[in-house]
ZAKENU-644224 format. One line per 3 residues: number of its first residue (from 1); their letters; for each residue y, x, z of C-alpha. Coordinates in steps of 0.25 Angstrom, whole numbers, plus 5000, padded with zeros to 4 digits. Layout:
N
NUM> a> Y X Z ~ ... .
END
This chain:
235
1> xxx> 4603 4798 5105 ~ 4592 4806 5113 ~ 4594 4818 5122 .
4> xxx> 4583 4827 5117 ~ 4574 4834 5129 ~ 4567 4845 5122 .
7> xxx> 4554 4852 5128 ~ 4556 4861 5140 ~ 4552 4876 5137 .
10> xxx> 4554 4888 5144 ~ 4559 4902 5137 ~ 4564 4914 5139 .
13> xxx> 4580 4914 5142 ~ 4585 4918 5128 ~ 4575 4910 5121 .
16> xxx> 4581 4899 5131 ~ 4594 4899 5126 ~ 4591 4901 5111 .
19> xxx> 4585 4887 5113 ~ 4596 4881 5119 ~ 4606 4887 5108 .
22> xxx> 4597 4882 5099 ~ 4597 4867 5102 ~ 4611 4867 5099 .
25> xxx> 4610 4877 5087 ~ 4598 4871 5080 ~ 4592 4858 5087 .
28> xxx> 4585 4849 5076 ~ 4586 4835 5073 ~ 4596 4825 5076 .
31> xxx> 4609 4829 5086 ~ 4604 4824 5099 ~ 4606 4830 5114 .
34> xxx> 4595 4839 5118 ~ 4591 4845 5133 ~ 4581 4855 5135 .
37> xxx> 4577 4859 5150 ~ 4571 4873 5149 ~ 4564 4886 5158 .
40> xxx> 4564 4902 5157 ~ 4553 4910 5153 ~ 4557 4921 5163 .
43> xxx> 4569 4920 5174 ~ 4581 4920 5165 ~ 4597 4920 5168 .
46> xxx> 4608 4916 5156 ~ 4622 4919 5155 ~ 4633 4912 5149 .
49> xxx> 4638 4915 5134 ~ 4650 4921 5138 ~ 4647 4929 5150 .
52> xxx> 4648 4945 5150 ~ 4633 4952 5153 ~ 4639 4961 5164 .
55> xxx> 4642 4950 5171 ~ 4630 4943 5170 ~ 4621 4954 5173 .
58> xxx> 4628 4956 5186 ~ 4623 4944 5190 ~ 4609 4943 5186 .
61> xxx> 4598 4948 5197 ~ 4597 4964 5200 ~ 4581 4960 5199 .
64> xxx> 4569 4952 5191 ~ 4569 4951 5176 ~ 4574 4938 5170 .
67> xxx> 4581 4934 5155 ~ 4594 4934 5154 ~ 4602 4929 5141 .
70> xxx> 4617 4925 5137 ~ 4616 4909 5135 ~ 4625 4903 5122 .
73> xxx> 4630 4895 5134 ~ 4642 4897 5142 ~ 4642 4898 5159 .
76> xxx> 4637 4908 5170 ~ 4625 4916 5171 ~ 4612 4906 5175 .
79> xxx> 4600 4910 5182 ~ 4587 4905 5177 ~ 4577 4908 5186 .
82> xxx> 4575 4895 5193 ~ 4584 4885 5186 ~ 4584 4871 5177 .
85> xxx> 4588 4874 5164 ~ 4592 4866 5153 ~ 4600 4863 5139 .
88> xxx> 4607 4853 5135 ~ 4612 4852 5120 ~ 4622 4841 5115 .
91> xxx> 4624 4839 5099 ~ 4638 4840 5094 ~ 4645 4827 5095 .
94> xxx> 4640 4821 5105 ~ 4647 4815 5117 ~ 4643 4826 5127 .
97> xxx> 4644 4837 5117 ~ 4659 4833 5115 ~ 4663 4833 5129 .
100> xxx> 4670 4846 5133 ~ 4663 4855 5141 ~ 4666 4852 5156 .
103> xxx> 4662 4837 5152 ~ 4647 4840 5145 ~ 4645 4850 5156 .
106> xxx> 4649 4840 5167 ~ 4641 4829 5160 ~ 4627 4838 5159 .
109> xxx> 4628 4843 5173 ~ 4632 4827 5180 ~ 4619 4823 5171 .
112> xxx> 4610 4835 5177 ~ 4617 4831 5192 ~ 4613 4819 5192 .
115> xxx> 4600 4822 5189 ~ 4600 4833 5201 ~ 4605 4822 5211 .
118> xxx> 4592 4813 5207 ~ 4584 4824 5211 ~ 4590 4822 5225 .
121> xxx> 4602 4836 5222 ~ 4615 4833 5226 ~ 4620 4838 5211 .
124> xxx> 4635 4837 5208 ~ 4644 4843 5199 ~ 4653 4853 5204 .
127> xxx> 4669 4852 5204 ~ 4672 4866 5208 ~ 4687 4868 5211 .
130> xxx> 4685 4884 5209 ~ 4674 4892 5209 ~ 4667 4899 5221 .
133> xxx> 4673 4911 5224 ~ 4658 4918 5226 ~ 4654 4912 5216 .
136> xxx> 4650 4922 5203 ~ 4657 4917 5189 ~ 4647 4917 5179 .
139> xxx> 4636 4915 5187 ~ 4631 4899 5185 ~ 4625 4895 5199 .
142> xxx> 4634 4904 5209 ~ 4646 4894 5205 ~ 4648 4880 5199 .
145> xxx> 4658 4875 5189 ~ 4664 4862 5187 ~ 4653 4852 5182 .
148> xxx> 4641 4862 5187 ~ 4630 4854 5198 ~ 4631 4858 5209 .
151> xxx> 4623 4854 5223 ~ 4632 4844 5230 ~ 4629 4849 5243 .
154> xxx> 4632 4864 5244 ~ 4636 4865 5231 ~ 4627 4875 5225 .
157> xxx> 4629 4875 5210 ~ 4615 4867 5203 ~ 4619 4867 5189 .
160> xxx> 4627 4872 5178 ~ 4627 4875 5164 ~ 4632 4881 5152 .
163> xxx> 4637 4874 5139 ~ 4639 4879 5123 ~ 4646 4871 5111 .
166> xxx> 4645 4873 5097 ~ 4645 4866 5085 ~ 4630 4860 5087 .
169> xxx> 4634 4854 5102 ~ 4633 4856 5116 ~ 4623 4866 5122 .
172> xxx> 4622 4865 5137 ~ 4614 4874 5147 ~ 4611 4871 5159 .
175> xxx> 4603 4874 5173 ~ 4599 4870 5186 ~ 4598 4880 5198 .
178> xxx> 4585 4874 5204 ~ 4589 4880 5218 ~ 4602 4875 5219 .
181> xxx> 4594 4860 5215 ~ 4585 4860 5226 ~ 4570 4861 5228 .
184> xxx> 4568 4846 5227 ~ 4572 4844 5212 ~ 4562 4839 5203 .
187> xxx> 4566 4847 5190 ~ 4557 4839 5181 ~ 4564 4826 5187 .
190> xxx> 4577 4832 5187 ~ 4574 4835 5172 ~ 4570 4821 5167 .
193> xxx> 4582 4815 5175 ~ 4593 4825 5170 ~ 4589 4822 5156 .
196> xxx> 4590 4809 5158 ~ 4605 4809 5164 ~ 4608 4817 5152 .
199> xxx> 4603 4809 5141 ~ 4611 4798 5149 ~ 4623 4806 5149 .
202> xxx> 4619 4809 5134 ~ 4617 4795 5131 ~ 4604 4800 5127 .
205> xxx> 4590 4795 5128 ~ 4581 4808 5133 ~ 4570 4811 5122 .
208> xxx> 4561 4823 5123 ~ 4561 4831 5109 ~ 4552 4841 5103 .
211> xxx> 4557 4856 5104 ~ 4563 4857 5093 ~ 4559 4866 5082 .
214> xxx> 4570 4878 5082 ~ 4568 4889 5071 ~ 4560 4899 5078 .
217> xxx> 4567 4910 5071 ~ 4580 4907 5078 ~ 4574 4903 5090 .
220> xxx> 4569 4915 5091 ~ 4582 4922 5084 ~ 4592 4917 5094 .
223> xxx> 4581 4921 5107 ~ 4582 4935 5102 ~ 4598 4934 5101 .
226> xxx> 4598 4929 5115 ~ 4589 4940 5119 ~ 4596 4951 5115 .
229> xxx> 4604 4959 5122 ~ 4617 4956 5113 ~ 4615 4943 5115 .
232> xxx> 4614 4945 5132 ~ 4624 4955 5132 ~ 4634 4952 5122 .
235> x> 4647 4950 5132 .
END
């Protein structure tokens, strides 16, 4: 089996989750694991599926212009501006796809820790007993949840991420605050190695894949679905 590593592109944010859903919707070609490492066209913050639009405009910077849009993901609101962002898509029936949720999540972030801690960050997973009392529910890097990375020396929160199953798989978003990681990181280096520790963990053997060829009609349908203000606003 191969873990398929499609090409790296950069989009706006709604167009950036249309993609994602899509790879679990629509991907073409035999069931196979797939990861995509991606970039923003403009500064961008997400927001969990779930999650009410008072509360997450609240939070959001009182200046500067920036995307926002609702992911099909759970988890907390994520700021883009300077982060590692990738997706990770696992077929139905495979091995990590059946695991329930704490285990699949656990088992992407040990994979994406251990390839922190070969760029020299301390990089563990955290075990909180409860969460931090200043800490703002909702909101992805002020607090870390069980099985997040976090830095292993003060404890800032370096890594979390948000997961949807359906009948297709396994979607699984993630991303990396790149000041909580350090200065120091290599992120092409940290790339190659945290797709290789996946693909272990996958018991796959990484092969870069062509973008596939999506209908452009629903590409561009489910862009304008997550564009929308019904869409953004609809809790």
């Amino acid at each position: 089996m191969n873990l398929e590593i499609l090409p790296e592109r950069t989009a706006g944010a709604a167009e950036n989750m249309a993609i994602d859903f899509l790879l679990l919707q629509r991907y073409p070609g035999a069931a196979a694991p797939r990861f995509r490492h991606y970039g923003w066209r403009r500064p961008a913050f997400t927001f969990g599926y779930a999650q009410k639009i008072a509360f997450v405009r609240a939070q959001l910077p009182a200046e500067g212009a920036f995307d926002l849009c609702r992911r099909p993901t759970g988890g907390g609101i994520v700021d883009h501006r300077d982060d590692w962002t990738y997706a990770l898509v696992i077929p139905r029936g495979h091995p990590l796809e059946e695991l329930r949720a704490a285990q699949s999540y656990r088992a992407v972030h040990e994979a994406l820790a251990a390839a922190l801690r070969a760029q020299g960050v301390p990089a563990v997973l955290s075990e909180p007993q409860e969460a931090a009392e200043t800490a703002a529910a909702g909101v992805c890097f002020e607090r870390a949840e069980i099985a997040d990375v976090v830095h292993d020396g003060h404890g800032a929160k370096i890594a979390g991420a948000a997961q949807k199953r359906n009948k297709h798989g396994l979607l699984f978003q993630g991303s990396i605050a790149k000041a909580a990681a350090g200065a120091t990181v290599d992120w092409d280096g940290f790339g190659e190695a945290f797709v290789a520790r996946l693909a272990a963990r996958l018991d796959a053997a990484p092969q870069p894949t062509p973008w596939p060829e999506f209908n452009d009609a629903e590409v561009e349908g489910l862009t304008e679905q997550y564009s929308a203000i019904e869409w953004i606003e609809q809790r």
